[in-house]
Biotite code that builds the C-alpha atoms (Angstrom):
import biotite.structure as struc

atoms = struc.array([
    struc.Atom([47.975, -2.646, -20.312], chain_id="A", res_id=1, res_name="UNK", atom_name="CA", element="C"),
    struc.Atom([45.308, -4.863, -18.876], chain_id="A", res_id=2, res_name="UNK", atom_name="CA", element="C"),
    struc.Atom([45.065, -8.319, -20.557], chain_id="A", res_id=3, res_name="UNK", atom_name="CA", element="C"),
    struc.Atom([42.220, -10.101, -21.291], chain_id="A", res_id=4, res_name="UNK", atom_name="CA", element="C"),
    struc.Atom([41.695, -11.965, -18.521], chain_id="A", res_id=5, res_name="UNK", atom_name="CA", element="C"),
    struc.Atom([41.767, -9.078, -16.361], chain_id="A", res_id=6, res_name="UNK", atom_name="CA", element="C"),
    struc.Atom([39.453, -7.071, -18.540], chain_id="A", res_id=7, res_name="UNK", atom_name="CA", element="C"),
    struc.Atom([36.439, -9.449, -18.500], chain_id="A", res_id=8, res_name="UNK", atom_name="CA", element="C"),
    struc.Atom([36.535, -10.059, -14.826], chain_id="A", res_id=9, res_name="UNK", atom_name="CA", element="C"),
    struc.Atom([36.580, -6.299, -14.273], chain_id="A", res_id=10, res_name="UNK", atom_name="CA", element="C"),
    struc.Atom([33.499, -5.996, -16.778], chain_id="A", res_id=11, res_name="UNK", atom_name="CA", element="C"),
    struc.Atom([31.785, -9.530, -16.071], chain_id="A", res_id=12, res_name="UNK", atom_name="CA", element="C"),
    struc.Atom([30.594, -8.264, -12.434], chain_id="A", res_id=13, res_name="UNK", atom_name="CA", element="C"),
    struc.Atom([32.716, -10.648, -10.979], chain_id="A", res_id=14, res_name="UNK", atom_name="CA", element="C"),
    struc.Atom([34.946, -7.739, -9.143], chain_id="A", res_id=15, res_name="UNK", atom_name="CA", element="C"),
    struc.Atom([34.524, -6.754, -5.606], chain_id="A", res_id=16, res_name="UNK", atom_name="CA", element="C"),
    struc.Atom([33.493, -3.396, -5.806], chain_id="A", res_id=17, res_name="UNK", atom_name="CA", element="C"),
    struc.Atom([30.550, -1.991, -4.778], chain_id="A", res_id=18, res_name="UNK", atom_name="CA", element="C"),
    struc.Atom([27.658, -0.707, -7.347], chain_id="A", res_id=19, res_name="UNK", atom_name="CA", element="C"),
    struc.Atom([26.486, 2.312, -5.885], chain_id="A", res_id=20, res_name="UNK", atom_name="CA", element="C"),
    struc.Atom([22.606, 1.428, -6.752], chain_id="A", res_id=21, res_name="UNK", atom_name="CA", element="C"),
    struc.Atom([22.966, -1.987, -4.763], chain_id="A", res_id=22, res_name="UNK", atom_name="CA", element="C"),
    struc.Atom([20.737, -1.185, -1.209], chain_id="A", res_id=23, res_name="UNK", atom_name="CA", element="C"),
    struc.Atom([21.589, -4.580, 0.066], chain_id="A", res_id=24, res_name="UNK", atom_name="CA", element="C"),
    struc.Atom([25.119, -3.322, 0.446], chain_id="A", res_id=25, res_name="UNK", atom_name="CA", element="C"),
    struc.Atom([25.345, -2.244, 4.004], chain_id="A", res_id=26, res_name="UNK", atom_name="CA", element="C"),
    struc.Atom([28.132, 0.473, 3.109], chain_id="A", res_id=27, res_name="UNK", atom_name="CA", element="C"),
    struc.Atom([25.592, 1.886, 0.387], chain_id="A", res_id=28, res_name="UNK", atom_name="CA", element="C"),
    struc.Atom([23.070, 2.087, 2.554], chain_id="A", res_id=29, res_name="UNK", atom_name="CA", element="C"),
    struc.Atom([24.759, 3.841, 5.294], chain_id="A", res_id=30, res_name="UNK", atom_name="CA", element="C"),
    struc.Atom([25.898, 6.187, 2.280], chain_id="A", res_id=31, res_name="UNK", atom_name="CA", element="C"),
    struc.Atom([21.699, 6.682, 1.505], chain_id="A", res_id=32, res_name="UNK", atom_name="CA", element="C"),
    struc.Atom([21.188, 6.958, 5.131], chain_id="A", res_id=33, res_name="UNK", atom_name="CA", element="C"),
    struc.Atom([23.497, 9.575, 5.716], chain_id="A", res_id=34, res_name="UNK", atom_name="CA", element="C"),
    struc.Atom([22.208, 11.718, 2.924], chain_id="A", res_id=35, res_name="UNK", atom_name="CA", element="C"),
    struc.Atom([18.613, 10.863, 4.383], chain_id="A", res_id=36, res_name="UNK", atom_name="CA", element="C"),
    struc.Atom([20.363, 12.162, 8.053], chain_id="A", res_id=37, res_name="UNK", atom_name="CA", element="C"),
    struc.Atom([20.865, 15.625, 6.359], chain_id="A", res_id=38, res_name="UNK", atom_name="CA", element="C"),
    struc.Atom([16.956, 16.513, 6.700], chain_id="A", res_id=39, res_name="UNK", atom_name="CA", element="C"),
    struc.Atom([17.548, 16.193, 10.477], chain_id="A", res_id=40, res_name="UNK", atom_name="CA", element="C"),
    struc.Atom([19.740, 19.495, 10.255], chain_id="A", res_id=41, res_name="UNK", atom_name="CA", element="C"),
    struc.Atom([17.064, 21.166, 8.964], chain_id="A", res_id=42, res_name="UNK", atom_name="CA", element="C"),
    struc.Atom([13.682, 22.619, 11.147], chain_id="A", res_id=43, res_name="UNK", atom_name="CA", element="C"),
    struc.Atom([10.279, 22.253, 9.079], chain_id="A", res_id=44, res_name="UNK", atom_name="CA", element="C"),
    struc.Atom([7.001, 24.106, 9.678], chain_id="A", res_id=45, res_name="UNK", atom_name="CA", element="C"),
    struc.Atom([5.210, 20.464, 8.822], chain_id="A", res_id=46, res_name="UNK", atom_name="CA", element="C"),
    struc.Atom([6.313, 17.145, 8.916], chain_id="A", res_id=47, res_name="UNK", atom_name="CA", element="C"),
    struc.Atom([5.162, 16.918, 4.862], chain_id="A", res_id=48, res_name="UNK", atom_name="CA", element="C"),
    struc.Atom([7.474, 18.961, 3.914], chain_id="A", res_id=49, res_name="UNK", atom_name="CA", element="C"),
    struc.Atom([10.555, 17.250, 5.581], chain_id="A", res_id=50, res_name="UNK", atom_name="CA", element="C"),
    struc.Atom([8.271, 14.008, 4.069], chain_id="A", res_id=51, res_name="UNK", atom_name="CA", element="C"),
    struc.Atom([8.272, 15.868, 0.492], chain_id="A", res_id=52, res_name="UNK", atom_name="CA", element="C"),
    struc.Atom([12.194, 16.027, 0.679], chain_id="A", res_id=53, res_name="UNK", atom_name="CA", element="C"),
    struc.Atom([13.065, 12.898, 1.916], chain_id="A", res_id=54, res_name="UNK", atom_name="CA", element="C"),
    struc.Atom([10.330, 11.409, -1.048], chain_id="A", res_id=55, res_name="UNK", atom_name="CA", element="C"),
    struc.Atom([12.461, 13.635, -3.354], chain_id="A", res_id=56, res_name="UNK", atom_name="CA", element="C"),
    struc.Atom([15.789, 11.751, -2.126], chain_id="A", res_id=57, res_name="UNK", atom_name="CA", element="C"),
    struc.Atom([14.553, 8.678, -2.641], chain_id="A", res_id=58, res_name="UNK", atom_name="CA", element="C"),
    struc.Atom([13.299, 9.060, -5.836], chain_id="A", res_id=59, res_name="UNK", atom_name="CA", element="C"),
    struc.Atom([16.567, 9.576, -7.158], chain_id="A", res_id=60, res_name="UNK", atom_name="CA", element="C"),
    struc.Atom([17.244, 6.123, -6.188], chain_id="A", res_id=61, res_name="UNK", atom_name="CA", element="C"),
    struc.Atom([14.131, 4.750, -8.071], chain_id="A", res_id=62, res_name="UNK", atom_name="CA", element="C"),
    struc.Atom([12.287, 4.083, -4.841], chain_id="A", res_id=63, res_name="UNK", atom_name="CA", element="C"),
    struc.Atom([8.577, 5.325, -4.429], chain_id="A", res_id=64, res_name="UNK", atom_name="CA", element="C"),
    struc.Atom([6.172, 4.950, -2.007], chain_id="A", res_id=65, res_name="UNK", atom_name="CA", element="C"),
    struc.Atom([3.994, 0.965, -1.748], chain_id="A", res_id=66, res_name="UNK", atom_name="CA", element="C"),
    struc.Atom([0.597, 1.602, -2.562], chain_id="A", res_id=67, res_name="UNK", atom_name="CA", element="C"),
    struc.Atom([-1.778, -1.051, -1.124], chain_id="A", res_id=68, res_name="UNK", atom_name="CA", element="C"),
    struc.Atom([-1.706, -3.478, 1.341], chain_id="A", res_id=69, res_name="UNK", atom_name="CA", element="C"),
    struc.Atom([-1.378, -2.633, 5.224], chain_id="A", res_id=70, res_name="UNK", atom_name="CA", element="C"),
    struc.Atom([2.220, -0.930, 5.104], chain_id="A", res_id=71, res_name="UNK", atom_name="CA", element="C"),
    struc.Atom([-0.082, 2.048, 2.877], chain_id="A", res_id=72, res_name="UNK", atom_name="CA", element="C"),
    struc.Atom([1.506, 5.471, 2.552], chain_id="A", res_id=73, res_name="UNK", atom_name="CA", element="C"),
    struc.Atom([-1.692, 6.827, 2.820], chain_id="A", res_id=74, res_name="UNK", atom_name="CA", element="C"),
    struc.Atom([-2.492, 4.960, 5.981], chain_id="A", res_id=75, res_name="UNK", atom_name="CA", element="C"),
    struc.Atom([0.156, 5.413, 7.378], chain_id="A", res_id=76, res_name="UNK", atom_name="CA", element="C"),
    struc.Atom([0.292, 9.185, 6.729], chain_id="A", res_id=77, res_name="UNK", atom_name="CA", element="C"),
    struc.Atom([-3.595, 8.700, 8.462], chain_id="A", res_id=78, res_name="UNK", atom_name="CA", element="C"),
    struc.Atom([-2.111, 7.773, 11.482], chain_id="A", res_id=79, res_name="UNK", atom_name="CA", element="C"),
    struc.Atom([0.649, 10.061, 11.646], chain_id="A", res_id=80, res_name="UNK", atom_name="CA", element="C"),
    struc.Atom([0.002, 12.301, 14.038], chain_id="A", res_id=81, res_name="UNK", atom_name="CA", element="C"),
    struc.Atom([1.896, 15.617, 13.420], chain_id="A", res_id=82, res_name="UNK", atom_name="CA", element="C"),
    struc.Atom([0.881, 16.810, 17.286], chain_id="A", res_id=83, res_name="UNK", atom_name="CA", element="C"),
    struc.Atom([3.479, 14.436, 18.698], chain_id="A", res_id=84, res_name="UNK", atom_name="CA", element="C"),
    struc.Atom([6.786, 12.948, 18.381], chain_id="A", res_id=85, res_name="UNK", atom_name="CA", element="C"),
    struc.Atom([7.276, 9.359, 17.360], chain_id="A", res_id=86, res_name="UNK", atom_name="CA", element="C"),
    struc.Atom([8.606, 7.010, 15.014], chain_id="A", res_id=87, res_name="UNK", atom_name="CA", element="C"),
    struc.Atom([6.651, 5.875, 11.789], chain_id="A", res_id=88, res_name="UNK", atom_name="CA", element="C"),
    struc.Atom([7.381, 3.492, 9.167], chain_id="A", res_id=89, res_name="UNK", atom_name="CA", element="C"),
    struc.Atom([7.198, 3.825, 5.630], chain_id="A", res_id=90, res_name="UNK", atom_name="CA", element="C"),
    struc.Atom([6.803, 0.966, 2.668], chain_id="A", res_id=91, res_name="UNK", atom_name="CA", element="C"),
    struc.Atom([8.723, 1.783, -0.271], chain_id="A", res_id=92, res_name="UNK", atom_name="CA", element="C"),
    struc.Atom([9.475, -0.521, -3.854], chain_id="A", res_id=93, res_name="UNK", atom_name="CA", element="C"),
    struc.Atom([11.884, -0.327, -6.344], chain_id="A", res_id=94, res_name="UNK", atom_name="CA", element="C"),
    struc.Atom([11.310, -2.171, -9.598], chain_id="A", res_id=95, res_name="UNK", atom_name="CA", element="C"),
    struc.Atom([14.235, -4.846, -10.549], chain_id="A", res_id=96, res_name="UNK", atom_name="CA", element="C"),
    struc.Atom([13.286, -6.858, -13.742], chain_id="A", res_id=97, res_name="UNK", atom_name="CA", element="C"),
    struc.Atom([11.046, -6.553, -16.521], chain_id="A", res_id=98, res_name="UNK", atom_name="CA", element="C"),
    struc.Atom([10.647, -8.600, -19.138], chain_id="A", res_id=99, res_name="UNK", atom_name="CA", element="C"),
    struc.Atom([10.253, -12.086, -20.551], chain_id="A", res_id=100, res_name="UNK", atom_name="CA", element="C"),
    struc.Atom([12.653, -15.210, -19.786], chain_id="A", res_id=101, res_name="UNK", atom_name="CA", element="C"),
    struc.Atom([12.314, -18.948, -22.059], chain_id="A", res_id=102, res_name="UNK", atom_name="CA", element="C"),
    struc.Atom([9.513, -19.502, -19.498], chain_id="A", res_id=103, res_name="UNK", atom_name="CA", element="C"),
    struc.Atom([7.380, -16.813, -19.752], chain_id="A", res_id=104, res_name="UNK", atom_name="CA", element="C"),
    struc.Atom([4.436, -17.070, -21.488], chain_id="A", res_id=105, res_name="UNK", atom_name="CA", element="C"),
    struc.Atom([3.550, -14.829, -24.244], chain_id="A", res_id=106, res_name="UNK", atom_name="CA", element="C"),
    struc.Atom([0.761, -13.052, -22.517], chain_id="A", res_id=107, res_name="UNK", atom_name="CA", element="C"),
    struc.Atom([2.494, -12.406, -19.494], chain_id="A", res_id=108, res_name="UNK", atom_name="CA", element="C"),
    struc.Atom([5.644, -10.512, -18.255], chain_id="A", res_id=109, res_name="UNK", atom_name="CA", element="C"),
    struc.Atom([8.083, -11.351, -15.125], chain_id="A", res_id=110, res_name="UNK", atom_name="CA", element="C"),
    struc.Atom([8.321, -8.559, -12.807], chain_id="A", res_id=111, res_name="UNK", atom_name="CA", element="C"),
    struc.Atom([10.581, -8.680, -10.032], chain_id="A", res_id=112, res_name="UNK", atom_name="CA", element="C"),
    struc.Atom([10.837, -5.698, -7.319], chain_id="A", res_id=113, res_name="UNK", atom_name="CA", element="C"),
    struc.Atom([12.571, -4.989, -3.864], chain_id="A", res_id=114, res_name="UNK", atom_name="CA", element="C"),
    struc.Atom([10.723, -3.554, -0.649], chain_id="A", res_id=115, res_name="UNK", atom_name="CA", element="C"),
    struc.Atom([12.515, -1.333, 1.343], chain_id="A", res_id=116, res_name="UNK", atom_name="CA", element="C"),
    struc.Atom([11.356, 0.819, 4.842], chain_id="A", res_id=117, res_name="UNK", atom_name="CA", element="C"),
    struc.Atom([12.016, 4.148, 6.041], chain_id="A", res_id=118, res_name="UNK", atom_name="CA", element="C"),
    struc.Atom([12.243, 4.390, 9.651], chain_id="A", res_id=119, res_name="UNK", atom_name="CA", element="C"),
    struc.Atom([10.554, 8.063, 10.720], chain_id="A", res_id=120, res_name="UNK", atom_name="CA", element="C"),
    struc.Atom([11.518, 9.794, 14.160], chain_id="A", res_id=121, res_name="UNK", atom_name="CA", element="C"),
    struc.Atom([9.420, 12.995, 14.380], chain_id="A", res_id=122, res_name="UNK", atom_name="CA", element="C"),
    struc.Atom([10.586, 15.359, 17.124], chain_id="A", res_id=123, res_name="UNK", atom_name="CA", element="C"),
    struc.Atom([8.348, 18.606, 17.748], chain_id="A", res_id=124, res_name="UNK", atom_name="CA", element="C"),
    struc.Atom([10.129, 21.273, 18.920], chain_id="A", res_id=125, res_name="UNK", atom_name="CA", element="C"),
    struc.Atom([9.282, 23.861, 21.655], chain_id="A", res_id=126, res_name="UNK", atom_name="CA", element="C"),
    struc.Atom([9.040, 26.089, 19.478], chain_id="A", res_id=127, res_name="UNK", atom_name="CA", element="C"),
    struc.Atom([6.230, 24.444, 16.947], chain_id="A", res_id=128, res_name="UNK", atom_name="CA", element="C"),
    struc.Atom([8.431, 23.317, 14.148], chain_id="A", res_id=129, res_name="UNK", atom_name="CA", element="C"),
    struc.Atom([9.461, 19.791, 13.665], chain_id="A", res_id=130, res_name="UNK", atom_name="CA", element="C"),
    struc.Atom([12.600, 17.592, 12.920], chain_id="A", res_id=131, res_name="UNK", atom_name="CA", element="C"),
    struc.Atom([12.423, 14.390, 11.248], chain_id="A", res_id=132, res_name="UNK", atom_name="CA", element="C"),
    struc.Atom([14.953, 11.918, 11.022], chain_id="A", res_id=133, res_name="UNK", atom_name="CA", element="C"),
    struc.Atom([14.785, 9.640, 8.232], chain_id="A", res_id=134, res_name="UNK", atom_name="CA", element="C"),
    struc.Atom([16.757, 5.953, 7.298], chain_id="A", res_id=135, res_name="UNK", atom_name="CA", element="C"),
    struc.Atom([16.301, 2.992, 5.388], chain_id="A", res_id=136, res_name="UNK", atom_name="CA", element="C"),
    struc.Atom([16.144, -0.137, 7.345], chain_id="A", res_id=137, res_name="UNK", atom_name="CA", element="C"),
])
């Protein structure tokens, strides 16, 4: 039986283990990256659809494509050109926070997010199709 001590630094956060939604963990990220890796087993028809999966995947995590800016999904997917192998980058966010603190006024809410990048390697095979290797750097 665990005594109380031991119970609230299991349940405070204090504990070394990892959280398994925590991408600044190096060990969960190789863990993402390797499920990423398993589209790379796979030959597509067009790079979208390897794209479509690996958006699927990430979803799961809460991650979805940056809209805006330079690092655009759209412009990027502009300049992707499916005709030739390469490697692309991709801007995604996850929302962190939202909400008010003691400092917030009342008109206004804190958000906080993380940015993340997927690192694209498009190979096109001999025989049309594609692979696409996909990680989060």
């Amino acid at each position: 039986m665990k005594n109380f001590k031991e119970f609230m630094i299991e349940n405070s956060g204090l504990s070394t283990e990892h959280r398994p939604y925590d991408l600044s963990d190096e060990s969960v990220k190789a863990k993402v990256n390797a499920v990423l890796g398993h589209t790379a087993t796979v030959e597509f028809m067009t790079v979208e659809a390897a794209l479509g999966q690996l958006n699927s995947k990430l979803s799961q995590l809460g991650l979805t494509k940056e809209v805006g800016g330079e690092a655009s999904p759209e412009r990027e997917m502009d300049t992707l050109d499916v005709n030739e192998s390469g490697t692309h980058t991709i801007s995604y966010k996850r929302m962190e926070a939202f909400g008010k603190s003691v400092d917030t006024p009342h008109d206004e809410f804190e958000t906080g997010k993380e940015s993340y990048n997927l690192s694209l390697k498009v190979e096109r095979l001999e025989t049309g199709s594609y692979k696409v290797y996909g990680s989060l750097v």
